[in-house]
C-alpha positions as a Markdown table, in Angstrom:
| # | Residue | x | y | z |
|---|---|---|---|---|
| 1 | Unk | 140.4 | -204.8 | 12.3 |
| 2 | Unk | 136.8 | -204.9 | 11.5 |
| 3 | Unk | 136.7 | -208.8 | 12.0 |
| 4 | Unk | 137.9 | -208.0 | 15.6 |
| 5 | Unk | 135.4 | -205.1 | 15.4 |
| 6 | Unk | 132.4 | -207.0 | 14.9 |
| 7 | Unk | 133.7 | -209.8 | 17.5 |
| 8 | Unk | 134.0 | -207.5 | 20.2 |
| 9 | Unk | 130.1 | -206.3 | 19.6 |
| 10 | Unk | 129.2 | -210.3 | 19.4 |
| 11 | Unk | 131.3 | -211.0 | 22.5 |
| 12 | Unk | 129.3 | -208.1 | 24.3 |
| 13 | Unk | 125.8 | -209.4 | 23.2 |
| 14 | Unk | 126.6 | -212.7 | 24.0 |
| 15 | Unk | 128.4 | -212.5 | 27.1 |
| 16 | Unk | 127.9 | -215.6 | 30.0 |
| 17 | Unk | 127.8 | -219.2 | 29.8 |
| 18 | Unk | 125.8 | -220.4 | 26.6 |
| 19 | Unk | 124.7 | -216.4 | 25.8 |
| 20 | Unk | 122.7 | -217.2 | 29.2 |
| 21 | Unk | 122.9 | -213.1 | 29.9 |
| 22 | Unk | 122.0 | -212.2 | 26.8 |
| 23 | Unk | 119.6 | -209.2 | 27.0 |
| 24 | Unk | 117.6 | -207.0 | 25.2 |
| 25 | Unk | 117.0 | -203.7 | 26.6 |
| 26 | Unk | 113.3 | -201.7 | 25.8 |
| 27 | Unk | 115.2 | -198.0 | 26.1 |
| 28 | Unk | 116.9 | -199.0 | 22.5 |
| 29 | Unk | 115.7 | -197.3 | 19.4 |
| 30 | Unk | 112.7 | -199.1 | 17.3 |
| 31 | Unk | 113.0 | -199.9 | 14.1 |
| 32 | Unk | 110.9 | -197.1 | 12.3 |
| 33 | Unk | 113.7 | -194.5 | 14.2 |
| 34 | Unk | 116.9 | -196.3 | 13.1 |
| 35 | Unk | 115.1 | -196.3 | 9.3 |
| 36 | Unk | 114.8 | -192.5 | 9.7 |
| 37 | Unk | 118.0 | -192.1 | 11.3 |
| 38 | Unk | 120.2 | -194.4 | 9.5 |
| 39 | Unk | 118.6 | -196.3 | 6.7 |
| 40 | Unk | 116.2 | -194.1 | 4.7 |
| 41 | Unk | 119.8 | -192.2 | 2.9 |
| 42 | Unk | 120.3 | -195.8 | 1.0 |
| 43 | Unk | 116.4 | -197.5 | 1.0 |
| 44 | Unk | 114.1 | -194.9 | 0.2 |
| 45 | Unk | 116.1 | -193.7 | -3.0 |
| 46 | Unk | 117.3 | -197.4 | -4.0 |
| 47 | Unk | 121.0 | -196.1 | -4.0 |
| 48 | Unk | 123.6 | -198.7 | -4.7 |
| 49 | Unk | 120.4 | -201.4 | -5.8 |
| 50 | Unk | 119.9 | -200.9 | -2.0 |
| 51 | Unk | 115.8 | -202.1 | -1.9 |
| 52 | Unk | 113.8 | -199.2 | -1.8 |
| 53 | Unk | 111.0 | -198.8 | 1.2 |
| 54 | Unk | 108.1 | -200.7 | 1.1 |
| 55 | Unk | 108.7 | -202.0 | -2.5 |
| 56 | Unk | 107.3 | -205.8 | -1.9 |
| 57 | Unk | 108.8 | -207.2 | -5.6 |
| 58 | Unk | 112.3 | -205.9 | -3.9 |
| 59 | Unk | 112.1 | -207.2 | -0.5 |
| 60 | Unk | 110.2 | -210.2 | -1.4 |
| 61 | Unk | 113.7 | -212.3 | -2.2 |
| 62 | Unk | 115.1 | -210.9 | 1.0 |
| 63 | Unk | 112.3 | -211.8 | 3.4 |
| 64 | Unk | 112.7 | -215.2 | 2.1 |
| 65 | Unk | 115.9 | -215.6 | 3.2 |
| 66 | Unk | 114.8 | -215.5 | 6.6 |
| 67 | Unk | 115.1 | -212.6 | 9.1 |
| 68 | Unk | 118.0 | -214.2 | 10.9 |
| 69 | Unk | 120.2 | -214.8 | 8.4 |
| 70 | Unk | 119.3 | -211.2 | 6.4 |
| 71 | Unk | 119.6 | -209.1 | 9.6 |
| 72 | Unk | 123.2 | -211.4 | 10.1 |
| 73 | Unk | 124.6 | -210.8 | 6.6 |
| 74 | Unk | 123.3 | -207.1 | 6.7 |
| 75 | Unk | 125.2 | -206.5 | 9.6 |
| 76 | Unk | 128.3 | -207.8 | 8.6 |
| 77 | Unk | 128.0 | -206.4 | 5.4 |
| 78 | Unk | 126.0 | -207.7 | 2.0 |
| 79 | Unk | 126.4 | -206.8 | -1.6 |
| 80 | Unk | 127.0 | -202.9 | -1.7 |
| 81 | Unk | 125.4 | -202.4 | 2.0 |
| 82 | Unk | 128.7 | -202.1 | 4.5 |
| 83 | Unk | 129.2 | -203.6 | 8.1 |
| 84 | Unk | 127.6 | -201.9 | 10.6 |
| 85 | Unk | 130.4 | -201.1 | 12.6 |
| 86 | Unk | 130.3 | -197.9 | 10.1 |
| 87 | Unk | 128.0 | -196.7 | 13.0 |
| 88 | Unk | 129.1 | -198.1 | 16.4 |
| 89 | Unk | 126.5 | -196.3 | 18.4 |
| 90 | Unk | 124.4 | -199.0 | 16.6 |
| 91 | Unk | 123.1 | -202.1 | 19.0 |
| 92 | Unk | 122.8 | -205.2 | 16.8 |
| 93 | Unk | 119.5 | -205.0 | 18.5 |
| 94 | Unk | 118.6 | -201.7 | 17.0 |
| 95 | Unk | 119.7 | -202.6 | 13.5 |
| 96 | Unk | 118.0 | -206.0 | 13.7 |
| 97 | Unk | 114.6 | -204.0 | 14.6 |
| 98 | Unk | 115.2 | -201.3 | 11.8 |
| 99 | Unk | 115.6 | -204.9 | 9.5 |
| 100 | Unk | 112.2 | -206.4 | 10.9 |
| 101 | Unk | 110.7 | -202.7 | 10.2 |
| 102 | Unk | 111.7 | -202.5 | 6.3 |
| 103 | Unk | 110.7 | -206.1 | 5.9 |
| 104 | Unk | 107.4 | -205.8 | 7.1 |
| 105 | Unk | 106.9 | -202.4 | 5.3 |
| 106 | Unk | 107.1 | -204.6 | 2.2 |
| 107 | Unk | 105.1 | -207.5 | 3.3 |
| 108 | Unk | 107.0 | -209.7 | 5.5 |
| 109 | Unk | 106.1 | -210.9 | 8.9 |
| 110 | Unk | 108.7 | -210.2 | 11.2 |
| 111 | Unk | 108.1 | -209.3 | 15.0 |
| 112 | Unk | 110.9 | -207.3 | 17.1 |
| 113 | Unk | 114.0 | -209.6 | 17.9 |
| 114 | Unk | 113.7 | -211.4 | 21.1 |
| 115 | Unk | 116.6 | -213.6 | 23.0 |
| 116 | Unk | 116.0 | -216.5 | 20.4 |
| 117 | Unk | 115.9 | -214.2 | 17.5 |
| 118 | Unk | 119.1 | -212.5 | 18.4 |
| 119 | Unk | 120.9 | -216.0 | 19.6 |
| 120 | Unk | 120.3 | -217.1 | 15.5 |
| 121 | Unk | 121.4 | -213.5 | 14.4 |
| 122 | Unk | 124.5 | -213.5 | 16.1 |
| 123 | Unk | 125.2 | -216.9 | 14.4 |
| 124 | Unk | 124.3 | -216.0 | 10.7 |
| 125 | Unk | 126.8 | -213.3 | 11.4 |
| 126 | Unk | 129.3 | -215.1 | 13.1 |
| 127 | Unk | 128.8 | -218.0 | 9.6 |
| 128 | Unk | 128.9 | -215.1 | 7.4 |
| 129 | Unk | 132.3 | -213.5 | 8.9 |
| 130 | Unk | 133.8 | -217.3 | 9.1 |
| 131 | Unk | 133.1 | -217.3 | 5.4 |
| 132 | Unk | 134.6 | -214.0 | 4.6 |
| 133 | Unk | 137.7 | -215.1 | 6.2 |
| 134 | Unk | 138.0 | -218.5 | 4.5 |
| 135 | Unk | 137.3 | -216.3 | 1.2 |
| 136 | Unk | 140.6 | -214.0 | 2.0 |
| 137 | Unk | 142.9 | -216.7 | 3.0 |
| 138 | Unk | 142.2 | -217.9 | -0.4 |
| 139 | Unk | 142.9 | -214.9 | -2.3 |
| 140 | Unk | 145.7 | -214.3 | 0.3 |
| 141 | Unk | 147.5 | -217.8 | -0.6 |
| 142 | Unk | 146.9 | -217.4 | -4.6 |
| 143 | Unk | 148.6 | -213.8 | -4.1 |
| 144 | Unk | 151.4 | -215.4 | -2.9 |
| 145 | Unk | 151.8 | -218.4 | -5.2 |
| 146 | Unk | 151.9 | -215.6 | -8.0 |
| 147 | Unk | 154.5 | -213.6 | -6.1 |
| 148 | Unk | 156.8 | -217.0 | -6.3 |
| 149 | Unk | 155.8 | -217.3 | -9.3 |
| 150 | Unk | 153.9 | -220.4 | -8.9 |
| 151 | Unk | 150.3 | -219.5 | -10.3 |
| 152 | Unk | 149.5 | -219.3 | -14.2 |
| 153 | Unk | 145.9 | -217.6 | -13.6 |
């Protein structure tokens, strides 16, 4: 259900020949609110290993990764963090500024998502869920070879 969740919210953002339409309204949220709204219960007390507010030796690994694929796998879900669908008055958009917002409160370099940003967002996500899938069909399969009787580990 959440696969179909989170392609429902992809399909919306990238509606129209070659995500042509894709738009990014300026009435959405900035980043600093969706931290105070959403993300400060997790970040500013580290819960979970989430990484705390501006601490630069957490973030530093993260912002590495890249702000496309981190906002991507963050949104899907990553390590103890879970999807985003968890609040579905969320935009993508929103969430990916609240990302760009911790990261640079911790030394990154990150500017606001635009069209281009967003494009390479929706793909990390789209590559993470893929792999998530892949992951499950394997589990799935081994689950039943042990139900025939067919698996030794």
């Amino acid at each position: 259900m959440f696969v179909r969740l989170l392609h429902a919210a992809v399909l919306t953002l990238a509606a129209g020949p070659a995500l042509a339409q894709l738009h990014i309204s300026p009435n959405l949220k900035s980043g600093e609110q969706v931290y105070r709204q959403t993300c400060v219960a997790c970040h500013e007390s580290g819960v979970a290993h989430a990484p705390k507010f501006k601490d630069a030796q957490a973030w530093a690994p993260l912002i590495q990764e890249g702000q496309a694929v981190l906002t991507g796998h963050a949104w899907v879900g990553v390590r103890a963090m879970p999807a985003q669908r968890r609040h579905p008055k969320l935009s993508l958009v929103e969430f990916a500024r609240a990302v760009a917002y911790m990261a640079n409160q911790a030394g990154g370099d990150w500017k606001d998502p635009d069209v281009p940003m967003m494009r390479r967002i929706i793909g990390e996500a789209e590559k993470r869920i893929d792999h998530s899938i892949a992951e499950s069909r394997k589990m799935k399969q081994h689950l039943q070879q042990l139900s025939r009787g067919k698996a030794t580990r």
